[in-house]
C-alpha positions in Angstrom: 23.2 64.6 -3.0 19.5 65.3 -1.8 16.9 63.5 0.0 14.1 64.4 -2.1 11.6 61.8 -2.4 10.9 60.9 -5.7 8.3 62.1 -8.0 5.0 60.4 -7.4 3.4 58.4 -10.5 0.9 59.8 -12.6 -2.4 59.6 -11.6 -3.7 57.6 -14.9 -0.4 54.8 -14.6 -1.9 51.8 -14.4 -1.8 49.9 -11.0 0.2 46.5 -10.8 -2.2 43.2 -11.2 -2.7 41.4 -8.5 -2.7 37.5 -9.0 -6.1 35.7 -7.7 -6.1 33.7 -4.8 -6.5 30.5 -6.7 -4.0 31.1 -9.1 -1.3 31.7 -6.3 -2.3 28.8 -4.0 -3.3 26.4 -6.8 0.2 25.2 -7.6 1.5 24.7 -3.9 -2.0 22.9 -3.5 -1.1 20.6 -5.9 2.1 20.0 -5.1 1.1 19.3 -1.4 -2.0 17.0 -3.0 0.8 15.0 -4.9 3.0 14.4 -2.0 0.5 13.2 0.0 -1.1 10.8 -3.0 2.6 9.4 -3.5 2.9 8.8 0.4 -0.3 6.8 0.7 0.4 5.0 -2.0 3.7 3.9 -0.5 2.7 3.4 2.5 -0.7 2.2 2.3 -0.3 -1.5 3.7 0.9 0.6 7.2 -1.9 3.0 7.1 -4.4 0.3 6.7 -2.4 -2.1 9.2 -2.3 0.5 11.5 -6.1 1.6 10.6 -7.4 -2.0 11.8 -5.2 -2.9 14.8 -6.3 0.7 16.6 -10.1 0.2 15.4 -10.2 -3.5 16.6 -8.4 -2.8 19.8 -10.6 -0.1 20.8 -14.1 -1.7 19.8 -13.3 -5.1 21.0 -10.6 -4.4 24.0 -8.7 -7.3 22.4 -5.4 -6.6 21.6 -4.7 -6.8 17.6 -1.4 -7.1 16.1 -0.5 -8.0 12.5 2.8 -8.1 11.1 2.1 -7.2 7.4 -0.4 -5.9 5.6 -0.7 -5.4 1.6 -3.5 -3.7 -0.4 -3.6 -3.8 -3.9 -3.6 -0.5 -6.0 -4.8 -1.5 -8.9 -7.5 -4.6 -7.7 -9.6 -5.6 -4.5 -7.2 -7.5 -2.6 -5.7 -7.4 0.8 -3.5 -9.6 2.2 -2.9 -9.5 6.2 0.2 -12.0 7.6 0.4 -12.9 11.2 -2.5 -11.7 12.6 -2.3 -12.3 16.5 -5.9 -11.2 18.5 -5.0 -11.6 22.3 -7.1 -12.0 25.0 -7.8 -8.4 26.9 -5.8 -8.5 30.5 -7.4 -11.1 33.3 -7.8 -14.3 31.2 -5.3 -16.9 31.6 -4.3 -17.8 28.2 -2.6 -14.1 26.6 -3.3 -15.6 23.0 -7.0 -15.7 21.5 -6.7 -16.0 17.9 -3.8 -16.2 15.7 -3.9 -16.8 12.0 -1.0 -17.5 9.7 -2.6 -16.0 6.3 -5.7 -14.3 5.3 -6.3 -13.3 1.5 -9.3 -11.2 0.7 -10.0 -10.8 -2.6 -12.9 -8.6 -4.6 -14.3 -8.1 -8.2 -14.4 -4.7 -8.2 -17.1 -4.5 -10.8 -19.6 -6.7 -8.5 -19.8 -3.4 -6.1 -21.4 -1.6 -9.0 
């Protein structure tokens, strides 16, 4: 056996096509786009529970819990249950507000 190198191509041999960017990233984009569409819609009531009790807590100081929260996919509603706003540390009573049930509900076609 030898260890010749083999023969190089010919000099008019097409070269191999490259794929465009887009077309190679476009499917894992995609993919990645419909994982992260199924996961919000799954867990949307604890993104948007979450969402409020950090905003609230951190514009008011008042500590915000709620125990469940449900959106609606398809309409303008949302649903919070259990919604506990205590007072910030230093008052003598720890509770402020606490509500049972609140149901918001929109026409969706009155925002147009």
């Amino acid at each position: 056996m030898s260890d010749a190198a083999p023969p190089p191509a010919p000099a008019d041999a097409p070269a191999p096509k490259k794929k465009g960017w887009l077309r190679r990233w476009s499917l894992p984009l995609v993919g990645i786009a419909a994982v992260l569409a199924i996961a919000f819609v799954l867990f949307r009531g604890f993104v948007v529970r979450k969402a409020i009790e950090t905003a609230v807590t951190r514009v008011t100081g008042f500590p915000l819990e709620i125990e469940d929260c449900s959106v609606g996919l398809t309409n303008a509603r949302v649903e919070v249950t259990n919604l506990r706003l205590g007072n910030p540390p230093g008052f003598e009573d720890p509770r402020c507000i606490h509500v049972s049930r609140i149901v918001a509900e929109a026409e969706i076609g009155s925002f147009w």
